[in-house]
PDB file as gemmi writes it, atoms N, CA and C in Angstrom:
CRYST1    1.000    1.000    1.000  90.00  90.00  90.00 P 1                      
ATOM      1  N   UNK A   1       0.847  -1.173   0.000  1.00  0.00           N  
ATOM      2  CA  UNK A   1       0.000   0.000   0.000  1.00  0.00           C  
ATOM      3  C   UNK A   1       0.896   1.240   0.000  1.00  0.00           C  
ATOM      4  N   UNK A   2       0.370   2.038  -1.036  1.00  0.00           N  
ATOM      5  CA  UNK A   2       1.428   3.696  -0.456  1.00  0.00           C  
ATOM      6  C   UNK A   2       0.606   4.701  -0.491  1.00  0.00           C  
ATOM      7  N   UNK A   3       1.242   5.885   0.110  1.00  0.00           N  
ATOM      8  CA  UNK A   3       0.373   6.829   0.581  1.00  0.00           C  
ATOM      9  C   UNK A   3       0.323   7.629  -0.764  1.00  0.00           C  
ATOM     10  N   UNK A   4      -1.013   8.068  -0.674  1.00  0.00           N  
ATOM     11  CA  UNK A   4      -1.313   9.060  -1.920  1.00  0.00           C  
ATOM     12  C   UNK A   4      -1.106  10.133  -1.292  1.00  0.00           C  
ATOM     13  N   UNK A   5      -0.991  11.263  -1.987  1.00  0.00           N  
ATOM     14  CA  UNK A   5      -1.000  12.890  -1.322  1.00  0.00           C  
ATOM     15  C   UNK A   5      -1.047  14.178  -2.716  1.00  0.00           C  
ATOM     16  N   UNK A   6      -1.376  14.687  -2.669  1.00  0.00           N  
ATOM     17  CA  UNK A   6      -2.030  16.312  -3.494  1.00  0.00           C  
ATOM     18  C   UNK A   6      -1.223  17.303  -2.780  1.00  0.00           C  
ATOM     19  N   UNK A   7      -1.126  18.555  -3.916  1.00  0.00           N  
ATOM     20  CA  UNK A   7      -1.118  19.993  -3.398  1.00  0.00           C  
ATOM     21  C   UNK A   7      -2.125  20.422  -3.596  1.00  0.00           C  
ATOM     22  N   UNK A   8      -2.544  21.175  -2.522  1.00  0.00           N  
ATOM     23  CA  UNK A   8      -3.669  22.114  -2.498  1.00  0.00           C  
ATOM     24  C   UNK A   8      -3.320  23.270  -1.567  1.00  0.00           C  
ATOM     25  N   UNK A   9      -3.769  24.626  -1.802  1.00  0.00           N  
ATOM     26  CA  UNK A   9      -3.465  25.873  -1.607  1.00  0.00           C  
ATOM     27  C   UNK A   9      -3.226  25.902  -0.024  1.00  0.00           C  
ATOM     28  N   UNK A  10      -3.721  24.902   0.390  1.00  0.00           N  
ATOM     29  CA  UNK A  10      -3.590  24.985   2.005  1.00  0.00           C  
ATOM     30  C   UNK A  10      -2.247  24.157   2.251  1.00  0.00           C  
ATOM     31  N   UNK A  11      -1.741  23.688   0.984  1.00  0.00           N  
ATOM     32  CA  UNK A  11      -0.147  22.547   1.356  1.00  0.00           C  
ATOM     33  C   UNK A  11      -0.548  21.289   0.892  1.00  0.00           C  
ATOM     34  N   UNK A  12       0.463  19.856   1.158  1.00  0.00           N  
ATOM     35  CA  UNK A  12       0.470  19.082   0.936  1.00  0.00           C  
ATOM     36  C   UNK A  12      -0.422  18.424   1.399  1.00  0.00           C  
ATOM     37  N   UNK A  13      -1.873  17.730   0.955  1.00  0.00           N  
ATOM     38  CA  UNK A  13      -2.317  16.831   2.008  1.00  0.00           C  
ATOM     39  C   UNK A  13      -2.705  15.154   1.312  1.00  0.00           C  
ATOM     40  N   UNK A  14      -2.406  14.328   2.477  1.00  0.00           N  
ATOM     41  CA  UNK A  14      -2.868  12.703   2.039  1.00  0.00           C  
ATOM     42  C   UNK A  14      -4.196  12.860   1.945  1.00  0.00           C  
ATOM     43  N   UNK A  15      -4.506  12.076   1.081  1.00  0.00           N  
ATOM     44  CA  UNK A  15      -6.381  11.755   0.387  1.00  0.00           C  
ATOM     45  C   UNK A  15      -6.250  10.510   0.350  1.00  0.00           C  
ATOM     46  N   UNK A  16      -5.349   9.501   0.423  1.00  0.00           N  
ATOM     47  CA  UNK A  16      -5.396   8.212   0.636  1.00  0.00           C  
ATOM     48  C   UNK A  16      -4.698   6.566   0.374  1.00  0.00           C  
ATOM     49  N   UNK A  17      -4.812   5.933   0.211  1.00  0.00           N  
ATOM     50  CA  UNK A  17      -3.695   5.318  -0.252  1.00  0.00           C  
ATOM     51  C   UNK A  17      -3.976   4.316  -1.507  1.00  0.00           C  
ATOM     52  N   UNK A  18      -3.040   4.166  -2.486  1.00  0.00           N  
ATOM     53  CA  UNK A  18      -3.271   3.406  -3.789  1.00  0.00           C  
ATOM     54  C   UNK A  18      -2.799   1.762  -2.892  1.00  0.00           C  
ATOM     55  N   UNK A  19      -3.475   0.914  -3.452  1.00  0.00           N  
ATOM     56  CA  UNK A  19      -3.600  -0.228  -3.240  1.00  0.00           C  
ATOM     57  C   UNK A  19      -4.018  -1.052  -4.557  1.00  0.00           C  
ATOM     58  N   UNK A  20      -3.239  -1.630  -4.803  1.00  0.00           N  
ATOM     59  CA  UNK A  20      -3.272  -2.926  -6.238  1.00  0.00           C  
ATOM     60  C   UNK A  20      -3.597  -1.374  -7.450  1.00  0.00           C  
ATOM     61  N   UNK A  21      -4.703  -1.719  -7.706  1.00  0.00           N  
ATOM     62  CA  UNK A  21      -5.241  -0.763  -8.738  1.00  0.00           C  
ATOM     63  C   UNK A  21      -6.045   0.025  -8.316  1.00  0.00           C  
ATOM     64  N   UNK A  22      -6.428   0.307  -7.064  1.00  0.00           N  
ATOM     65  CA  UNK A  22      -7.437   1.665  -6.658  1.00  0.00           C  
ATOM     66  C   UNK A  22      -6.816   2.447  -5.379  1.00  0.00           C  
ATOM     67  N   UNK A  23      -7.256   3.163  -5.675  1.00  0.00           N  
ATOM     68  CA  UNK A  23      -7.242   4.464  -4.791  1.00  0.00           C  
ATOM     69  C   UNK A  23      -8.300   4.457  -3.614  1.00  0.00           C  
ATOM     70  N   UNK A  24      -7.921   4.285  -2.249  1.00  0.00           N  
ATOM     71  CA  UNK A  24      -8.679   4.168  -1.273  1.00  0.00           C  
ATOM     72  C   UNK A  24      -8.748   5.554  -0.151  1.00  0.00           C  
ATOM     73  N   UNK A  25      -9.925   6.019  -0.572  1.00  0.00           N  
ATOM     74  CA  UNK A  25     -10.389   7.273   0.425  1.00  0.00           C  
ATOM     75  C   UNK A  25     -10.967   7.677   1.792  1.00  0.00           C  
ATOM     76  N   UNK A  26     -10.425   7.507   2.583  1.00  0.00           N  
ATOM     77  CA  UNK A  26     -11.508   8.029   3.725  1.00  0.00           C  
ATOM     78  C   UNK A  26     -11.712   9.210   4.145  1.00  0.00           C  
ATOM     79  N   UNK A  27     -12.970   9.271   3.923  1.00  0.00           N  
ATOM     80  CA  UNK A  27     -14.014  10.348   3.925  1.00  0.00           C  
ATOM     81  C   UNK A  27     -15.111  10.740   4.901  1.00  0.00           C  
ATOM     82  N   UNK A  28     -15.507  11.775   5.312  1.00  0.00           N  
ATOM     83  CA  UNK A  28     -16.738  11.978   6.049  1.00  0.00           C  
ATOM     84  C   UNK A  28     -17.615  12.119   4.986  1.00  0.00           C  
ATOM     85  N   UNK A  29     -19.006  11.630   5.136  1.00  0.00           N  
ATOM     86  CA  UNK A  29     -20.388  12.640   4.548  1.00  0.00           C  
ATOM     87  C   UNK A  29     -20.882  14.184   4.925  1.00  0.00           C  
ATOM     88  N   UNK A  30     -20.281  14.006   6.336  1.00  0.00           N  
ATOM     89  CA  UNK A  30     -20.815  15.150   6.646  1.00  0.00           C  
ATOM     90  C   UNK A  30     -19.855  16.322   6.649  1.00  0.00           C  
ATOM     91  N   UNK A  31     -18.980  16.014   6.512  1.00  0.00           N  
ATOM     92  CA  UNK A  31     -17.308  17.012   6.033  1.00  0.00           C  
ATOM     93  C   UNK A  31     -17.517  17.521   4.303  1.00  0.00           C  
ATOM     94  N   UNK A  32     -16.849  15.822   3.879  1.00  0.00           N  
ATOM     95  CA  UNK A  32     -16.741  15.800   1.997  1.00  0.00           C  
ATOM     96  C   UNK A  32     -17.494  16.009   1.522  1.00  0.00           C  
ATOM     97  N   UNK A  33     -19.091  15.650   1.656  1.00  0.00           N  
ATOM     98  CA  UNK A  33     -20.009  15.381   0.510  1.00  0.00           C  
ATOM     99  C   UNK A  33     -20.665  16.771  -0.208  1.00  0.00           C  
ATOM    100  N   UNK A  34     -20.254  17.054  -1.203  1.00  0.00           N  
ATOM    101  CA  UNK A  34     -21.128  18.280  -1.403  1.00  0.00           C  
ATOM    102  C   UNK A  34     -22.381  18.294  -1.718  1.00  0.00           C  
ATOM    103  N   UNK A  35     -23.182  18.301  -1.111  1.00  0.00           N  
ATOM    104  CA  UNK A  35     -24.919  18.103  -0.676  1.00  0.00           C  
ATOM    105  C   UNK A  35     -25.478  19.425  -2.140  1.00  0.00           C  
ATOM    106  N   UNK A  36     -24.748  20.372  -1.774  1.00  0.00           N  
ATOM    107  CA  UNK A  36     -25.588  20.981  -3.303  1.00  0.00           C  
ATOM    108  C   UNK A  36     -25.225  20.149  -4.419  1.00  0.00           C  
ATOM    109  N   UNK A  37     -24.089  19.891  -4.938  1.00  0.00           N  
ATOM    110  CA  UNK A  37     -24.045  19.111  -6.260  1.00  0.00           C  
ATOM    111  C   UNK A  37     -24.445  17.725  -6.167  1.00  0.00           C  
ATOM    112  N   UNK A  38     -24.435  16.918  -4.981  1.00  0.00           N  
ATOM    113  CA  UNK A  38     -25.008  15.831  -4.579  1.00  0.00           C  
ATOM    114  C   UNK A  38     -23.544  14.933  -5.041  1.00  0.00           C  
ATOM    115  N   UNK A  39     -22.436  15.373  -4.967  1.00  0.00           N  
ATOM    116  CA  UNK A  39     -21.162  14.973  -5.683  1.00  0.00           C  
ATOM    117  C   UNK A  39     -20.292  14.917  -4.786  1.00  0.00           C  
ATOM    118  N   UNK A  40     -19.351  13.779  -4.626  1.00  0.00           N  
ATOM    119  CA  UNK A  40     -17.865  13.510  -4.255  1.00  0.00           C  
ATOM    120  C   UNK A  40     -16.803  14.079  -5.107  1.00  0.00           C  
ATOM    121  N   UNK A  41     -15.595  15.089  -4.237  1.00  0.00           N  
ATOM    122  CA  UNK A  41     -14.731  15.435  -5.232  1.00  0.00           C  
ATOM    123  C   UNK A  41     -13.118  14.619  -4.967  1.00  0.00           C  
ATOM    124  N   UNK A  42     -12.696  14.717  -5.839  1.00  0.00           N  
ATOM    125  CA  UNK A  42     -11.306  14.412  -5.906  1.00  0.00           C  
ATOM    126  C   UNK A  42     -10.355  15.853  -6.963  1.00  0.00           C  
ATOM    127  N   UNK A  43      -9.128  16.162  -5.772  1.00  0.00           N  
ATOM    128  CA  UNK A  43      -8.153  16.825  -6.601  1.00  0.00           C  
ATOM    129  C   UNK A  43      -8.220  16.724  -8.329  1.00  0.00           C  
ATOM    130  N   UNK A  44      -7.776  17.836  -8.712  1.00  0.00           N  
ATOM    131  CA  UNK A  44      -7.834  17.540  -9.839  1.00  0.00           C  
ATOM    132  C   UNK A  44      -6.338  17.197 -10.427  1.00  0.00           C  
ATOM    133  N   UNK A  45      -5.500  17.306  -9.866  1.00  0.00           N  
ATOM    134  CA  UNK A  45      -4.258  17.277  -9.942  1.00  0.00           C  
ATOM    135  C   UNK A  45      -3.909  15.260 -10.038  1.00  0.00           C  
ATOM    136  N   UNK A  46      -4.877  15.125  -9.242  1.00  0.00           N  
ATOM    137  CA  UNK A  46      -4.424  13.475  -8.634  1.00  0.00           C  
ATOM    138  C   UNK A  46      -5.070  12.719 -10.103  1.00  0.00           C  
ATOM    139  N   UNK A  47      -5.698  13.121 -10.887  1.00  0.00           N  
ATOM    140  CA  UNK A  47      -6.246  12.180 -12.018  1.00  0.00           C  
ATOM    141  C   UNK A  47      -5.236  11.559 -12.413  1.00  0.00           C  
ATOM    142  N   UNK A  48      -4.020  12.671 -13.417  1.00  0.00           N  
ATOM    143  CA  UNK A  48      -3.010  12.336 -14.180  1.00  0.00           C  
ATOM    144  C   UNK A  48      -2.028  11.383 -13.757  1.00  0.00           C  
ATOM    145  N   UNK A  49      -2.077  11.722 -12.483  1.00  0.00           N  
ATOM    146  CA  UNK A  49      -0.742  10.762 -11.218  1.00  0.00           C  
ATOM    147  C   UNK A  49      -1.633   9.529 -10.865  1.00  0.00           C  
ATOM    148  N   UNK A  50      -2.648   9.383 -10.663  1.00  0.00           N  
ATOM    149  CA  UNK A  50      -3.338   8.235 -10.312  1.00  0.00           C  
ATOM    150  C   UNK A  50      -3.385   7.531 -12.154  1.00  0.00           C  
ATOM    151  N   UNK A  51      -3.358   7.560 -12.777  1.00  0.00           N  
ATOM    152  CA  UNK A  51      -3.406   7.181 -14.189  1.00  0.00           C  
ATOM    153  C   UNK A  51      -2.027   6.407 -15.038  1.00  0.00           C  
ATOM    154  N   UNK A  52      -0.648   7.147 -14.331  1.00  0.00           N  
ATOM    155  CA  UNK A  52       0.909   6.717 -14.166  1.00  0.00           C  
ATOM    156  C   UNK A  52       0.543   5.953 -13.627  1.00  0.00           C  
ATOM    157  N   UNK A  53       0.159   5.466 -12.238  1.00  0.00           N  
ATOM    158  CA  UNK A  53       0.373   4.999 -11.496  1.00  0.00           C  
ATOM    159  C   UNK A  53      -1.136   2.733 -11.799  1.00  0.00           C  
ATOM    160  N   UNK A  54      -1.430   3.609 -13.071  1.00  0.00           N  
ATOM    161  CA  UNK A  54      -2.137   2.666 -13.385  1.00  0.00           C  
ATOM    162  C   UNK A  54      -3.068   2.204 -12.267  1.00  0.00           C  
ATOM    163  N   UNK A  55      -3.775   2.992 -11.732  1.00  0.00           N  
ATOM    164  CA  UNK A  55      -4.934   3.535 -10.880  1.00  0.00           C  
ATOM    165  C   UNK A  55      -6.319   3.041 -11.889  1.00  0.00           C  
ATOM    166  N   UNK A  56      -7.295   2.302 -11.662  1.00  0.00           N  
ATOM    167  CA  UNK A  56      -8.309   1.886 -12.023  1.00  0.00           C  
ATOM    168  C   UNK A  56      -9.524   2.138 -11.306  1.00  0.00           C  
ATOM    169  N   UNK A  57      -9.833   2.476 -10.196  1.00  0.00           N  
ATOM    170  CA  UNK A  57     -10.909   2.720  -9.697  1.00  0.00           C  
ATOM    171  C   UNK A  57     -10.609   3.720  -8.336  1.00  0.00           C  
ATOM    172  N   UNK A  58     -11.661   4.121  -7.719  1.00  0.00           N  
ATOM    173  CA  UNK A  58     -11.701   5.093  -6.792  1.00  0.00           C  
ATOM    174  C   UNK A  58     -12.508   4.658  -5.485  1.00  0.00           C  
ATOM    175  N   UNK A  59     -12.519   4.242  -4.313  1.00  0.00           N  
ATOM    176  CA  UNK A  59     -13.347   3.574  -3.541  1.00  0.00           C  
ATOM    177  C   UNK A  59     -12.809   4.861  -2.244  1.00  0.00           C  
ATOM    178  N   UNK A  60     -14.561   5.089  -1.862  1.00  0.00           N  
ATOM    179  CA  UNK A  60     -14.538   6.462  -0.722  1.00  0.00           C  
ATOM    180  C   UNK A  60     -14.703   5.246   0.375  1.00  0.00           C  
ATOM    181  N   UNK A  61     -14.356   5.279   1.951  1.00  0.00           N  
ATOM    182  CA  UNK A  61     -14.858   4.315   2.862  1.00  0.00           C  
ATOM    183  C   UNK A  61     -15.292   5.793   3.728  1.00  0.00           C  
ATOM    184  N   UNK A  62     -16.332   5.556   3.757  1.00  0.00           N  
ATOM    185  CA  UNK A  62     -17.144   6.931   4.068  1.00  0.00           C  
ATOM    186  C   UNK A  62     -17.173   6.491   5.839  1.00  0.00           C  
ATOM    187  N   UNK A  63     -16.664   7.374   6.471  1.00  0.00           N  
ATOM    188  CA  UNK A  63     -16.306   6.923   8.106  1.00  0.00           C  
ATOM    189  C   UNK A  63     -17.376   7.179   8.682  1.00  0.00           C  
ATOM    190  N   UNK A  64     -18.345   8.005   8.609  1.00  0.00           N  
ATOM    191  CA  UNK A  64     -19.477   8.445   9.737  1.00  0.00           C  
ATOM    192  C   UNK A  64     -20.522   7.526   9.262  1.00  0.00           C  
ATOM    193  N   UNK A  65     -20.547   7.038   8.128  1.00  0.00           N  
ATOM    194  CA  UNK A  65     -21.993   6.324   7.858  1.00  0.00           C  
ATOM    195  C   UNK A  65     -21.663   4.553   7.470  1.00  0.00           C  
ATOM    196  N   UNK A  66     -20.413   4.135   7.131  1.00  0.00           N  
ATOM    197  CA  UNK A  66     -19.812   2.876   7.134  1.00  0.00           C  
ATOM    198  C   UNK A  66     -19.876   2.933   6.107  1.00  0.00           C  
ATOM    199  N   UNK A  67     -20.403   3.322   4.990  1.00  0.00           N  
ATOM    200  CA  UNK A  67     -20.795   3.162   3.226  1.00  0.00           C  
ATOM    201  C   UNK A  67     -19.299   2.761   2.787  1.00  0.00           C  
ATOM    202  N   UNK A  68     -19.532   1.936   1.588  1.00  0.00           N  
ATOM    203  CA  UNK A  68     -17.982   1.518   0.848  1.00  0.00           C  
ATOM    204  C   UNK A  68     -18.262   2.317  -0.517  1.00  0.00           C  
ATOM    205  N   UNK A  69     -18.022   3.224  -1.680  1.00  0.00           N  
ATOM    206  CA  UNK A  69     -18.336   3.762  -2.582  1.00  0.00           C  
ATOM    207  C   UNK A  69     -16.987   3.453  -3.760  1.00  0.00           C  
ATOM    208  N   UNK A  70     -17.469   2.916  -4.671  1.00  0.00           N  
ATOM    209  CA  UNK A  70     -16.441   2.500  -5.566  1.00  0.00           C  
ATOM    210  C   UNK A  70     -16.883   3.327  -7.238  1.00  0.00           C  
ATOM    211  N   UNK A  71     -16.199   3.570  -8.068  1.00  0.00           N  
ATOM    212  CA  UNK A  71     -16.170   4.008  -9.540  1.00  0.00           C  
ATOM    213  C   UNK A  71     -15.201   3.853  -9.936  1.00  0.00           C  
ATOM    214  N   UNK A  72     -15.294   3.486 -11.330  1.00  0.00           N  
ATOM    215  CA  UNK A  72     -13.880   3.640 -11.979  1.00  0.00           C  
ATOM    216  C   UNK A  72     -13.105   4.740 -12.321  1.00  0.00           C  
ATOM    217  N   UNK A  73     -12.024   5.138 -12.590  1.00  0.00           N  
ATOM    218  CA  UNK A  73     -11.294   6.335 -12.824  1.00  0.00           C  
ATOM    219  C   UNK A  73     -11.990   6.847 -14.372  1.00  0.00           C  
ATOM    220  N   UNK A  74     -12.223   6.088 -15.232  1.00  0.00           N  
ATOM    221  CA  UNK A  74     -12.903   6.461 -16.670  1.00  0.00           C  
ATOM    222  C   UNK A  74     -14.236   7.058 -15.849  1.00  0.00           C  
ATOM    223  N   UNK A  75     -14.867   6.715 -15.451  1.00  0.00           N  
ATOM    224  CA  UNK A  75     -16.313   6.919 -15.070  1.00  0.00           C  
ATOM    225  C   UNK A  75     -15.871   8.608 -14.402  1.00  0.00           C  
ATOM    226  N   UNK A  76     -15.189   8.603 -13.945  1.00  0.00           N  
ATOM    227  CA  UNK A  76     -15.009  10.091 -13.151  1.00  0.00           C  
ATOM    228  C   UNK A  76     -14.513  11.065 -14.251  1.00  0.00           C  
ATOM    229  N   UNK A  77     -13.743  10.494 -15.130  1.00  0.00           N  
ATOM    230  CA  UNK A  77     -13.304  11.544 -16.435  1.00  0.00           C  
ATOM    231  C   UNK A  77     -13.905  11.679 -17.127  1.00  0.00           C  
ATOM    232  N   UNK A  78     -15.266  10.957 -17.251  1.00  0.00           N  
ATOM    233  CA  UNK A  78     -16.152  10.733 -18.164  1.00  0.00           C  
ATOM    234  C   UNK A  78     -17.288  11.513 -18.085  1.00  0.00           C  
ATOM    235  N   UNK A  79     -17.641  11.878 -16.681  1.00  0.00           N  
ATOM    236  CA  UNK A  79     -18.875  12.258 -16.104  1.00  0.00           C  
ATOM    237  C   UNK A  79     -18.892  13.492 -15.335  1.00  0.00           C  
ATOM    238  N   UNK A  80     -17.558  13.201 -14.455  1.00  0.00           N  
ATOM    239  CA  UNK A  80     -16.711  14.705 -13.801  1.00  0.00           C  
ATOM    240  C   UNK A  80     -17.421  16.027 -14.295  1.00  0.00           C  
ATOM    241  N   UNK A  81     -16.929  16.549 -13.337  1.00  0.00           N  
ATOM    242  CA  UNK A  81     -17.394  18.184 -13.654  1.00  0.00           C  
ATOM    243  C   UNK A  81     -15.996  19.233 -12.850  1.00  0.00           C  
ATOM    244  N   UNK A  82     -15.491  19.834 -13.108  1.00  0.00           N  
ATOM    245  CA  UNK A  82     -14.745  20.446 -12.620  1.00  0.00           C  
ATOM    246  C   UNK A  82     -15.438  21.940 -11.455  1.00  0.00           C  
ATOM    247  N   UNK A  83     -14.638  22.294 -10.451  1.00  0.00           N  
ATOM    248  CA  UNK A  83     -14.788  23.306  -9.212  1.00  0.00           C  
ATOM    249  C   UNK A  83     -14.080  23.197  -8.451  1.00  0.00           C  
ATOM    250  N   UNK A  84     -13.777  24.680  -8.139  1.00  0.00           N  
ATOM    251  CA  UNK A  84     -12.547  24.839  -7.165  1.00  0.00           C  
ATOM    252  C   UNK A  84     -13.616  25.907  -6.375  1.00  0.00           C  
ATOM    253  N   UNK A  85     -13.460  25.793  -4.713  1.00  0.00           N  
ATOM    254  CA  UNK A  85     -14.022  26.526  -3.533  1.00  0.00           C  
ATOM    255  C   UNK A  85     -13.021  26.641  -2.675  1.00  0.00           C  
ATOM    256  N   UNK A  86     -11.920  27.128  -3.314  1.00  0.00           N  
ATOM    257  CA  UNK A  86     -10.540  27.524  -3.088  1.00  0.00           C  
ATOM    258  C   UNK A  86      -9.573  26.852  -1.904  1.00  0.00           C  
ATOM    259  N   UNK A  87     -10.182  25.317  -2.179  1.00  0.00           N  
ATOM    260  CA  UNK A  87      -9.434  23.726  -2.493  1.00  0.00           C  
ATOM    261  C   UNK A  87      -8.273  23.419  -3.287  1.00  0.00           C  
ATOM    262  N   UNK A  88      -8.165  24.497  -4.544  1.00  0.00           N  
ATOM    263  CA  UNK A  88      -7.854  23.885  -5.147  1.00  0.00           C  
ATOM    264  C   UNK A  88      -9.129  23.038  -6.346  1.00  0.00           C  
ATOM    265  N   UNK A  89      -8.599  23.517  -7.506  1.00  0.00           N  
ATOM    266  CA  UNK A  89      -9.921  22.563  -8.450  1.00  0.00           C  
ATOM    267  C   UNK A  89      -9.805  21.334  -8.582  1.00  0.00           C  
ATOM    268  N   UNK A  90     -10.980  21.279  -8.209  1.00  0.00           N  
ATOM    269  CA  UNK A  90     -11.786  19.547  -8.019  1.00  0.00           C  
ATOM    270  C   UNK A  90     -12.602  18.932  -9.140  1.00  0.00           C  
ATOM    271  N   UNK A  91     -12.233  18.067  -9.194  1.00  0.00           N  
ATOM    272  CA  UNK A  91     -13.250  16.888  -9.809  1.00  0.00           C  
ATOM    273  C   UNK A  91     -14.579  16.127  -9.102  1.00  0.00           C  
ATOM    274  N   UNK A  92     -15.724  16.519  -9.778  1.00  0.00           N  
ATOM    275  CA  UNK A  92     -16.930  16.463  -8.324  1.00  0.00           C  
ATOM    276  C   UNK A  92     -17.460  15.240  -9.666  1.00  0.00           C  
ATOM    277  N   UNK A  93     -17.980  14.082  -8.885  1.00  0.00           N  
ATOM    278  CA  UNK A  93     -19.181  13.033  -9.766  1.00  0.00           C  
ATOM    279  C   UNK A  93     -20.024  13.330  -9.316  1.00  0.00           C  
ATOM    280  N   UNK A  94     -21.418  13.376  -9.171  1.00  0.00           N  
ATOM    281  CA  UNK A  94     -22.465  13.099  -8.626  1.00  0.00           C  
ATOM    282  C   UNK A  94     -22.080  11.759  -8.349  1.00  0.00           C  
ATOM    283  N   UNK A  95     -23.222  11.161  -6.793  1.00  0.00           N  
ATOM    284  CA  UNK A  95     -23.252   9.897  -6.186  1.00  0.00           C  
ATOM    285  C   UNK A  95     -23.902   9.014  -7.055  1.00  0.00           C  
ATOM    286  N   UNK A  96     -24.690   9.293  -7.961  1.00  0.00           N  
ATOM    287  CA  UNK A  96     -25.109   8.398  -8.551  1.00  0.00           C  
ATOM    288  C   UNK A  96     -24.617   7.235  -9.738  1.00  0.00           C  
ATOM    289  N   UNK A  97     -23.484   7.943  -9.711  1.00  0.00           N  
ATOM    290  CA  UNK A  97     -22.517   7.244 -10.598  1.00  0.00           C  
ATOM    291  C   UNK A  97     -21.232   6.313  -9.151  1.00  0.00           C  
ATOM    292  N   UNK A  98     -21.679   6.501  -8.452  1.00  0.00           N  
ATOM    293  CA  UNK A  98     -21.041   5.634  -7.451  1.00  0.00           C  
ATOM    294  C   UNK A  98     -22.137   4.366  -6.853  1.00  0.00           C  
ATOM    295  N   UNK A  99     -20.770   3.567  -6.748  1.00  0.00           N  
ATOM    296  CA  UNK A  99     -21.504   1.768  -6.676  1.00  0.00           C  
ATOM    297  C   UNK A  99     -21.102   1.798  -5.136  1.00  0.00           C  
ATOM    298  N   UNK A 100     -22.336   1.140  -4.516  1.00  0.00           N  
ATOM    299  CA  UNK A 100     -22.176   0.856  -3.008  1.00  0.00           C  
ATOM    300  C   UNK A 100     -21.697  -0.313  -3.512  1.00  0.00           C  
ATOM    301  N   UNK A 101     -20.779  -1.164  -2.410  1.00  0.00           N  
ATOM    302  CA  UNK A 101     -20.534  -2.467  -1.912  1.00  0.00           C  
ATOM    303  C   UNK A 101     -20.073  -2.277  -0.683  1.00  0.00           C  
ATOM    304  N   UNK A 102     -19.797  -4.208  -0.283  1.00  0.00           N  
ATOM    305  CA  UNK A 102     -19.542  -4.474   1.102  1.00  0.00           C  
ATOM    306  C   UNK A 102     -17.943  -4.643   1.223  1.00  0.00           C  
ATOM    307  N   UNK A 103     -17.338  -4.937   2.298  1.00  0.00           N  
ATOM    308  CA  UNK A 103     -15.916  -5.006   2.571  1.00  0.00           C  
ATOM    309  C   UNK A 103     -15.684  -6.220   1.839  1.00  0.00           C  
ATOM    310  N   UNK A 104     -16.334  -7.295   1.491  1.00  0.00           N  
ATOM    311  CA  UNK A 104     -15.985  -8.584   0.685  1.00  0.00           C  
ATOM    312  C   UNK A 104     -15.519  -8.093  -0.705  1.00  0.00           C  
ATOM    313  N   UNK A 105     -16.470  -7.514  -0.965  1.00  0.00           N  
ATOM    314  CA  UNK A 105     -16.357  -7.315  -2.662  1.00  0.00           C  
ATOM    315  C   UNK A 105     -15.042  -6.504  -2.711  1.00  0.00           C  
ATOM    316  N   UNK A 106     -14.588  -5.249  -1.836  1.00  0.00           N  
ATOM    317  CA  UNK A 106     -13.613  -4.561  -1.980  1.00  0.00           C  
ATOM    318  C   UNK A 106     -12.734  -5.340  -2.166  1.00  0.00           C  
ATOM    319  N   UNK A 107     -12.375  -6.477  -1.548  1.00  0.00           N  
ATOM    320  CA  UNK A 107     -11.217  -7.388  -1.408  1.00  0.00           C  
ATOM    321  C   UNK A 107     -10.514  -8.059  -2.672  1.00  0.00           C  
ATOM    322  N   UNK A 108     -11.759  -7.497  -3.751  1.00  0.00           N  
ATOM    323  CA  UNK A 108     -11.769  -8.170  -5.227  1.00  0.00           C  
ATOM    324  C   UNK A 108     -10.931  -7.310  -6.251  1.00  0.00           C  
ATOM    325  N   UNK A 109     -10.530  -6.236  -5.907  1.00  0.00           N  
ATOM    326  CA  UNK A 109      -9.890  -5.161  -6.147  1.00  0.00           C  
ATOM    327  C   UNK A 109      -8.173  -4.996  -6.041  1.00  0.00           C  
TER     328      UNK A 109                                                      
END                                                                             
């Protein structure tokens, strides 16, 4: 496992760690989720480096509510929308393009 990490205007920060082929996030709902766009974001910086790094999917483990949230990295470039709320610009999906599963299935990854 290694640690992922971004620049963003506030400095360096970890968002999570790459494992086999995905990128593993932990997240709040009630912190991360942006409730107006109804969307999860990711750096926008981390696409290109998660993509080197032959990065295939994106899985949030959402801490306050237990949820496992998985997409593929195409699905986020595909569907993405770009915004910066001076984060740093983000890559926001809507949730609906995110797949619940359980800790089993993650393991498949």
């Amino acid at each position: 496992m290694m640690v992922f990490k971004v620049a963003t205007p506030q400095g360096i920060k970890r968002i999570g760690e790459v494992k086999g082929n995905t990128l593993i996030k932990h997240v709040q709902r009630s912190k991360h989720f942006h409730r107006r766009f109804k969307a999860w974001g990711i750096q926008a910086e981390a696409i290109p480096r998660l993509e080197r790094l032959r990065v295939k999917h994106i899985c949030l483990e959402v801490q306050d509510t237990g949820e496992i949230l998985i997409v593929p990295l195409e699905v986020l470039k595909a569907h993405g929308f770009a915004f910066d709320f001076g984060h740093g610009k983000q890559i926001f999906l809507r949730e609906e393009y995110w797949k619940t599963i359980n800790n089993r299935q993650l393991s498949l990854f």
